[in-house]
Each structure stands twice: as structure tokens, then as C-alpha cells.
C-alpha distance (Angstrom), angle and dihedral (degrees) to the residues before:
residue distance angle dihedral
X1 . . .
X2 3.98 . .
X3 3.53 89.7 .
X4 4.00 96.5 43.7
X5 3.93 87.5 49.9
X6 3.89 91.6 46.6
X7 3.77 94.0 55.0
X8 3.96 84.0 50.8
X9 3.94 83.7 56.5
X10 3.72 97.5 48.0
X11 3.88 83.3 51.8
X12 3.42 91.0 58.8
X13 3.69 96.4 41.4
X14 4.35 89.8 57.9
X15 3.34 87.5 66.6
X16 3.76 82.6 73.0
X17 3.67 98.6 62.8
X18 3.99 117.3 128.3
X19 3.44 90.2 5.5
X20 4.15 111.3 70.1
X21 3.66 97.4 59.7
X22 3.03 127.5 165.9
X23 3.92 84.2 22.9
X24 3.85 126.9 63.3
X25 3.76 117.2 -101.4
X26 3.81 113.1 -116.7
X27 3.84 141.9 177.6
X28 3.33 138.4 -157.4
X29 4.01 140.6 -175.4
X30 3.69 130.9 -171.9
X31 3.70 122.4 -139.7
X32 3.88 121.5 -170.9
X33 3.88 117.4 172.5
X34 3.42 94.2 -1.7
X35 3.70 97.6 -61.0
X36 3.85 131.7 106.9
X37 3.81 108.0 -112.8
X38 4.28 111.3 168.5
X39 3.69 128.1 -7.5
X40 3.72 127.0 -172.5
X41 3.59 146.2 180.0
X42 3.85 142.2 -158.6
X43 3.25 110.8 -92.8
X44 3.82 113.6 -172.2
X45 4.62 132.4 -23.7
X46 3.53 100.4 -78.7
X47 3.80 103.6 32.0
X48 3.99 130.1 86.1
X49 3.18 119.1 -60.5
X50 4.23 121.0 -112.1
X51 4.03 84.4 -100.7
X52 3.92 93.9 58.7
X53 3.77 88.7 43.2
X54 3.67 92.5 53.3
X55 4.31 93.4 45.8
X56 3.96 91.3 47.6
X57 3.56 92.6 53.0
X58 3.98 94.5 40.0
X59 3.64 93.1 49.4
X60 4.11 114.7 174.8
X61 3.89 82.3 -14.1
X62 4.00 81.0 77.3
X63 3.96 88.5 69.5
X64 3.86 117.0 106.9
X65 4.73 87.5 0.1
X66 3.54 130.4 128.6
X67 3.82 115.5 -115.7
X68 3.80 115.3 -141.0
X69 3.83 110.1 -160.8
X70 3.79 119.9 166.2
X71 4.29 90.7 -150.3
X72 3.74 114.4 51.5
X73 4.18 104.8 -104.3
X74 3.81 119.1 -87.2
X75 4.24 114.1 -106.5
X76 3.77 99.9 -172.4
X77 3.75 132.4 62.4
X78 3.75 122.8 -117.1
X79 3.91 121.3 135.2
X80 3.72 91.7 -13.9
X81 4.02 131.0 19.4
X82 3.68 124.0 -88.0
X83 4.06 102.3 -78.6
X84 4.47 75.1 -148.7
X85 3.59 87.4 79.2
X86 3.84 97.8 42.7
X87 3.36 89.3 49.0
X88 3.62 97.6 57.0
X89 3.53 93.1 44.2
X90 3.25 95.8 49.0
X91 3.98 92.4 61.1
X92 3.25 100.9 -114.2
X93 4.05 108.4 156.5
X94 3.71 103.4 -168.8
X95 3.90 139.6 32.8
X96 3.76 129.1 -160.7
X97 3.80 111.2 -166.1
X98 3.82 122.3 -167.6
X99 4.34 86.2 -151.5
X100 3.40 148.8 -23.8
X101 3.71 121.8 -85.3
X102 3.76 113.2 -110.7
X103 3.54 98.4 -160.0
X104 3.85 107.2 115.8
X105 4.39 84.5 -123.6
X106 3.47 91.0 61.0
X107 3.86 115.3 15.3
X108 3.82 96.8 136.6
X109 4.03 97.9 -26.6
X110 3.91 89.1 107.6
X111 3.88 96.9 57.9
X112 3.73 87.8 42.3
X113 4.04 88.5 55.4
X114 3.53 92.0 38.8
X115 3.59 92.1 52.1
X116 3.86 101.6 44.2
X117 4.05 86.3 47.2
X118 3.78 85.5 70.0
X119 4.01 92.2 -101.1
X120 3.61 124.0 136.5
X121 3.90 115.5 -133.1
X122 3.62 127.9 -166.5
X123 3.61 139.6 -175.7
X124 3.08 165.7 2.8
X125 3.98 99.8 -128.3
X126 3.47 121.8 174.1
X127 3.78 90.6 -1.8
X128 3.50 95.0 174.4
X129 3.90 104.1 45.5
X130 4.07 83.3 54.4
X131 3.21 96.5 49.4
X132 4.20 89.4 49.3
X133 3.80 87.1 46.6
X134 4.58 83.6 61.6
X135 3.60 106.7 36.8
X136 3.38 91.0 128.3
X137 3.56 97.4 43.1
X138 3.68 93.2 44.0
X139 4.11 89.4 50.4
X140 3.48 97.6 45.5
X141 4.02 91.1 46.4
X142 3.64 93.9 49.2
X143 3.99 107.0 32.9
X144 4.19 96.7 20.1
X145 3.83 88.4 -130.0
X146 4.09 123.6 100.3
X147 3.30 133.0 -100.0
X148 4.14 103.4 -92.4
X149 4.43 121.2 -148.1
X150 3.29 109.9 -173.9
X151 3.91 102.0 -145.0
X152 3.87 130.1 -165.2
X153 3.56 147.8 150.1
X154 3.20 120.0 -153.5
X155 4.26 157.2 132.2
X156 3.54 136.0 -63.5
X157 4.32 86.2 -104.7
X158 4.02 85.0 46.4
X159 3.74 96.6 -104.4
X160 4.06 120.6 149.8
X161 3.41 96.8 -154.1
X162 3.61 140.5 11.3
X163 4.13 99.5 -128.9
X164 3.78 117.7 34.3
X165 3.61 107.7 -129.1
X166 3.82 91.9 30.4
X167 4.19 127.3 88.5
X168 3.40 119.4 -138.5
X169 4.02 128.4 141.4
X170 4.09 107.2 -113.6
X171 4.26 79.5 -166.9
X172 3.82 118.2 82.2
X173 3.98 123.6 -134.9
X174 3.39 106.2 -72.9
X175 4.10 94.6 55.7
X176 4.14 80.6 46.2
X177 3.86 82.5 56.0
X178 3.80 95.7 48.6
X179 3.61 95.1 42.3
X180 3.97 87.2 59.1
X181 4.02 98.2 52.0
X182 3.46 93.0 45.3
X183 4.11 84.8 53.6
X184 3.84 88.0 53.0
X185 4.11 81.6 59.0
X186 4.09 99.4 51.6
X187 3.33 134.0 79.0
X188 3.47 88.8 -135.6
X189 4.18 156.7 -30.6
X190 3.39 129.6 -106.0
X191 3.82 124.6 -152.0
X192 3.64 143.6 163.2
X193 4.24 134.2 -108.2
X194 4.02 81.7 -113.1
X195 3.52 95.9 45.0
X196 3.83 87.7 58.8
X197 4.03 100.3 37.3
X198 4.12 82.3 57.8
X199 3.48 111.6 30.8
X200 3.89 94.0 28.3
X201 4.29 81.0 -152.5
X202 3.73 119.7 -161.4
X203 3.76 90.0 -141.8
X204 4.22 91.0 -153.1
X205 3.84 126.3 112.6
X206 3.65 114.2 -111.2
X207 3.99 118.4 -164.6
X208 3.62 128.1 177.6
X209 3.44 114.4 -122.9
X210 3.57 95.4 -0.4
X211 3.99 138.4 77.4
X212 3.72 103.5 -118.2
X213 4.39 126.1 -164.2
X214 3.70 110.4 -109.3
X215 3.67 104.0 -137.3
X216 4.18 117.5 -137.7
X217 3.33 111.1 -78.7
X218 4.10 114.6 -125.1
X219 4.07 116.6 -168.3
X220 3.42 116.5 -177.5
X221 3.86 111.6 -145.5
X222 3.27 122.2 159.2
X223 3.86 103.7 -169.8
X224 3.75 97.6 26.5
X225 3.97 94.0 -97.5
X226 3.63 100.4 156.9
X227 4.04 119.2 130.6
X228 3.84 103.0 -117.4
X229 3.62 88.4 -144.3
X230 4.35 87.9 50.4
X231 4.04 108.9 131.8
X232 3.71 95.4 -116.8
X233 3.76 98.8 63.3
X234 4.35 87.0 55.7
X235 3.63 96.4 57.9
X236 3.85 108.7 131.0
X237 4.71 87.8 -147.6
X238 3.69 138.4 138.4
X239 3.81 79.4 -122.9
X240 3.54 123.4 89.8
X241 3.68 129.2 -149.3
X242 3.45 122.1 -114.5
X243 3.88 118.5 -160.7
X244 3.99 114.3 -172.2
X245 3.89 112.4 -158.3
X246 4.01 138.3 155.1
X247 3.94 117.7 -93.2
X248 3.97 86.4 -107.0
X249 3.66 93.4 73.9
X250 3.93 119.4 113.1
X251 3.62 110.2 -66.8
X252 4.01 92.1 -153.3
X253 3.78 92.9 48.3
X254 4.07 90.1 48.7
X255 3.92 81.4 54.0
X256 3.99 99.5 53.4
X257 3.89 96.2 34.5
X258 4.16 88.5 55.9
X259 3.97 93.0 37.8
X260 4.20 84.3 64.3
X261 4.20 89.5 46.6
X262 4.01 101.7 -88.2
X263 3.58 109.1 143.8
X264 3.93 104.7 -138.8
X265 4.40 109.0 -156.5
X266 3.96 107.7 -174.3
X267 3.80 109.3 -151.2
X268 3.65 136.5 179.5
X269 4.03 127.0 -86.9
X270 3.63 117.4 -93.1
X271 3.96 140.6 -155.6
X272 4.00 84.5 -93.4
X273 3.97 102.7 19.9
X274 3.46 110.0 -61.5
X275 3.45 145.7 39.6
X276 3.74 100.3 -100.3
X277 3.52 102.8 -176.5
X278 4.21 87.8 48.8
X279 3.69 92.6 54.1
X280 4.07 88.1 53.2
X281 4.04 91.5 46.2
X282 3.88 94.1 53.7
X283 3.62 89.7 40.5
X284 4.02 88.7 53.5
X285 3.62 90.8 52.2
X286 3.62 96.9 49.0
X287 3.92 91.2 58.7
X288 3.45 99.8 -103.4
X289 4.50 100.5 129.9
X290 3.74 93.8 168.2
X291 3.24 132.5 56.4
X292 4.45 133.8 -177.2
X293 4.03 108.3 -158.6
X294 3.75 103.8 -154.7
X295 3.63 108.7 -179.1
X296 2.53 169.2 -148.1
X297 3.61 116.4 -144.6
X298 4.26 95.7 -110.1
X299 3.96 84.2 50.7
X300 3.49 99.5 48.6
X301 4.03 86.7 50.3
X302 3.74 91.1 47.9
X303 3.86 91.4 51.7
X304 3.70 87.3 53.7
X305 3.76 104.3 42.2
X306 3.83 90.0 52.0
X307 3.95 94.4 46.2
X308 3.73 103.0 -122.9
X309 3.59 102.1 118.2
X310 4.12 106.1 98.8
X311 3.80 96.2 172.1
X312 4.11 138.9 38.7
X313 3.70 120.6 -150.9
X314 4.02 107.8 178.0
X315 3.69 122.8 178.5
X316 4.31 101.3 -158.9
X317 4.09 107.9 -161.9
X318 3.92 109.9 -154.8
X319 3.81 87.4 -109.7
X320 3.55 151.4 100.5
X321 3.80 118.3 -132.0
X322 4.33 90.2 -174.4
X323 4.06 119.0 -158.3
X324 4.16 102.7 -31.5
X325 4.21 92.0 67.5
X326 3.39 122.2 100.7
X327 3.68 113.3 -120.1
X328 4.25 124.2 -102.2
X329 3.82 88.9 -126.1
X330 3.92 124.6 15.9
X331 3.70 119.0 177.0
X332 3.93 98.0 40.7
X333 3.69 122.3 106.7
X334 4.15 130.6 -168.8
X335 3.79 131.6 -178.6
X336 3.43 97.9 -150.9
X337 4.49 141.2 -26.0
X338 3.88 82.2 -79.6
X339 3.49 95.9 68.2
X340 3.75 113.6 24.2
X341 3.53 131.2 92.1
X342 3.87 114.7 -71.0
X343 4.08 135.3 177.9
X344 3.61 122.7 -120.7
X345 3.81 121.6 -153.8
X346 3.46 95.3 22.6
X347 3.71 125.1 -159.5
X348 3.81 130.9 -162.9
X349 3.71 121.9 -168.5
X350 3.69 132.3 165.5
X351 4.04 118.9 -108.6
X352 3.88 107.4 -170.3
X353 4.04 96.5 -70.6
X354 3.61 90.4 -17.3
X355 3.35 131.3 88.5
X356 4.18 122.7 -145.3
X357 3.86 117.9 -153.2
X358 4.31 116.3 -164.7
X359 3.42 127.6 174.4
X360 3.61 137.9 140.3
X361 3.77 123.7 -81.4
X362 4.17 120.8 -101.8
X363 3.86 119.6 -167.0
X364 3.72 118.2 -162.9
């Protein structure tokens, strides 16, 4: 039953996605008797935690249950109070955690509590589909840098388009679908200056029939090209727009683009433009622990080359876009299969008539 009532948590902890940053989205159901009686989740940074949720909706029906929480329980006080000490006062006599916390504030310090508070704690359960459910909390928490998909859609020969210079989805609908709910789950996208000179991208999530989370929107633009008329700086969004750019750039342009709300981060020079692993850093410590690199093809190679790309998410069409496309990945060489970047746990699904390959990223 632990495990049945932990999947029931981790349930309740999705509902989290997009919206927890820069904490980890959790779950938790209480059980008393063998029924279900409250569940909760966290909602948004700042707010109480799935735990509290759970307790204030339990009330005295908390007394003598089991507490299933997919996150081991926080010990220490920051925006909120410890959920430890609610939970103990609360009656609870038993917690089932899915894993330990890894933040350095917690990292075992809630079981202790728990424990010397005369409450019995079990677990882990499902170990590894909590851990999945944090990724990016759990990389950002133990490296400071987000978590990093590599996203693309693209044609049988790996081209992005079928014209350089020209925009143009290769992808039909129901990729364009996907690509927008898994938006309304990150913290924000990523793109390139050419990327935005040739698709001239919105960079929002768009839902039907439902109100969707714009993520932050990240141009990189190393000398400040961006069209001041370009669609992404005249979105009316609770997300900003973050452009990244060297401390060369036009001191009069920086000016105008932050007067109309553009925040403007200067960053150092990199092998390939940028400093890569900068532009992750300040992202990190902004909130922002996920992170979908759309292109273009230079950016994509960057990512790569530099190792901070943990996941792939590639949208194949059934197509082939011949010698005009721009490649997936420009920038990145390999000798042979031996040596060049690979996914691990790879997943195929189908996407309409296209087909979308994920897996995690291996560097040799």
C-alpha cells in the first residue's frame, strides 16, 4: 500500500509543475484507517508547503495517520515554518517519504526531527520516480546551475528548417501542441539572436481552452542585435524577457530596451560567443531551475560542446528538408559513435505523424 499511496502523492505533487520554482514540487496524502482523508500539494515559493495543505484540510482527522510526502519534510524555517513541527503537532504517528531532501538545510535533519519527536518515518518509496519528479531542483541544489532540455523539431536528415534564413515549423500541430504544455512546465526558454531575427518567435505558451504560464524569456545576443520592433519584446506577460549580451553592446540601445521592462544581463565572452556556463549561473540564481534550449542550430551546438545539456527532447517530422535546412546541431564535432554524444534511457513516443525521442544526455 506505501507504494500505491505514494504514487497518489506524486500525483498530487505534478500539479506543481512550472509553478514551485526555485523550490521542489512535492505531494503529500494522509491515510488514517486505511482510508484517504486530505491530500495537498505545493502550490507556489512562498506559500505552504503540500504537508501544511494536507494537515489544514485533515484537521483532528490528522491524529494517530500516516503522512505520505514524496520530499522528506522541511526542519528549518525560511519563508514558511518547518512542516516537522506541524507535523508532530498535528499527531501524525507515521511518515512515508519518497527521498531525502538534498538541500544542505534539510538533507536528513527532517527524519532526525521526526524521529526524536516520537514519530515513526519510513521510506524511501518510489525513490526514483521522486527523484525524476526534482531534477531540476535536485541539479540546481547540488551544482547551482539549471536543469538544461535540449529541444528541437526537426527532419528526418536533422534539419530545422527547410530554407536558411526563412522560419517555418518542419513539425505538424500536434508537436506545436506538445511543445506548448511542456512550456507551461519550465521556468523558462532559451533561444538564440538568429533564432529570433528568422523566426521572430513569441516565446509564450499558448493552450486552447486553458490559461497556460509563460516561462521567462532568455535571448542570447551577443552584440545587442535584436529588432526593437521583434515580437518578443511586445508581449503583454507576467514573464519578463531576459536578453544576455557582452558589456560592448550599445550603451543607448541597453537604455531604451530596459526603459520598456527588458532586463539587460552583461556576461563574459565565450569559446562560441558567450559565456555559457555564466548565463546558466545567473539564471539559477534568479529562480529559474529549468530550462528548454530551442535553437538555433549554433546554440544547440554550444550547449553541447560545453556539456550543459542534461536532457534531449527531439520532435522527428516524417520528412526530408535536403541541403537548404539549417542543421539540429552546428558547432559539434565526433570521430566516430564511440565518442560522440549519446542518450541514455531513451524514450520514443508518437506525436501525430511525428515521432519525439528524449533521453538523458551522455558526454564521452
Amino acid at each position: 500500500m506505501d507504494e500505491y499511496y505514494m504514487n497518489r502523492a506524486l500525483k498530487e505533487a505534478k500539479k506543481g509543475r512550472g509553478r514551485t520554482s526555485p523550490n521542489p514540487c512535492v505531494g503529500a496524502v494522509i491515510v488514517k484507517n486505511g482510508k484517504p482523508v486530505a491530500t495537498g500539494y505545493h502550490k507556489k515559493a512562498g506559500t505552504p508547503h503540500a504537508e501544511i495543505h494536507a494537515l489544514q484540510k485533515a484537521g483532528e482527522h490528522a491524529r494517530g495517520a500516516i503522512l505520505y510526502v514524496t520530499l522528506e519534510p522541511c526542519s528549518h524555517t525560511g519563508k514558511t515554518p518547518p512542516c516537522c513541527r506541524a507535523i508532530v503537532d498535528a499527531g501524525i504517528t507515521q511518515v512515508v517519504i519518497g527521498m531525502l531532501d538534498p538541500n544542505p538545510l534539510v538533507n536528513g535533519g527532517g527524519v532526525r526531527y521526526l524521529q526524536d519527536h516520537g514519530v515513526e518515518v519510513a521510506g524511501p518509496v518510489l525513490e526514483k520516480k521522486c527523484f525524476e519528479l526534482n531534477r531540476p531542483f535536485i541539479k540546481m541544489i547540488t551544482t547551482g546551475l539549471p536543469f538544461v532540455v535540449m529541444k528541437a523539431g526537426l527532419s528526418l536528415d536533422g534539419k530545422l528548417n527547410f530554407q536558411q534564413g526563412m522560419g517555418g515549423a518542419v513539425t505538424g500541430n500536434e508537436v506545436k501542441r506538445k511543445v506548448h504544455r511542456m512550456r507551461d512546465q519550465y521556468d523558462a526558454i532559451l533561444v538564440g539572436i538568429e533564432t529570433v531575427m528568422v523566426d521572430n518567435p513569441a516565446l509564450t505558451t499558448r493552450i486552447p481552452g486553458k490559461k497556460g504560464r509563460d516561462p521567462v524569456r532568455i535571448i542570447l545576443d551577443s552584440h545587442l542585435r535584436i529588432d526593437e520592433r521583434a515580437t518578443v519584446l511586445k508581449q503583454k506577460s507576467a514573464a519578463p524577457t531576459w536578453i544576455f549580451c557582452l558589456d560592448s553592446a550599445d550603451p543607448v540601445k541597453v537604455a531604451r530596451l530596459r526603459d520598456r521592462g527588458v532586463h539587460i544581463f552583461f556576461v563574459g565572452p565565450g569559446e562560441q560567443g558567450l559565456d555559457l556556463a555564466e548565463v546558466l549561473k545567473r539564471t539559477a540564481e534568479r529562480g529559474c531551475l529549468s530550462i528548454l534550449v530551442e535553437g538555433g542550430g549554433h546554440i544547440h551546438g554550444s550547449f553541447l560542446k560545453s556539456k550543459l545539456v542534461d536532457r534531449a527532447c527531439l520532435f522527428y517530422a516524417p520528412v526530408f528538408a535536403g541541403n537548404n535546412g539549417v542543421s539540429t546541431v552546428i558547432g559539434l564535432t565526433a570521430k566516430d559513435r564511440k565518442g560522440a554524444v549519446s542518450l541514455t534511457g531513451t524514450m520514443i513516443r508518437r506525436i501525430g505523424e511525428d515521432v519525439m525521442i528524449t533521453g538523458d544526455i551522455v558526454y564521452r
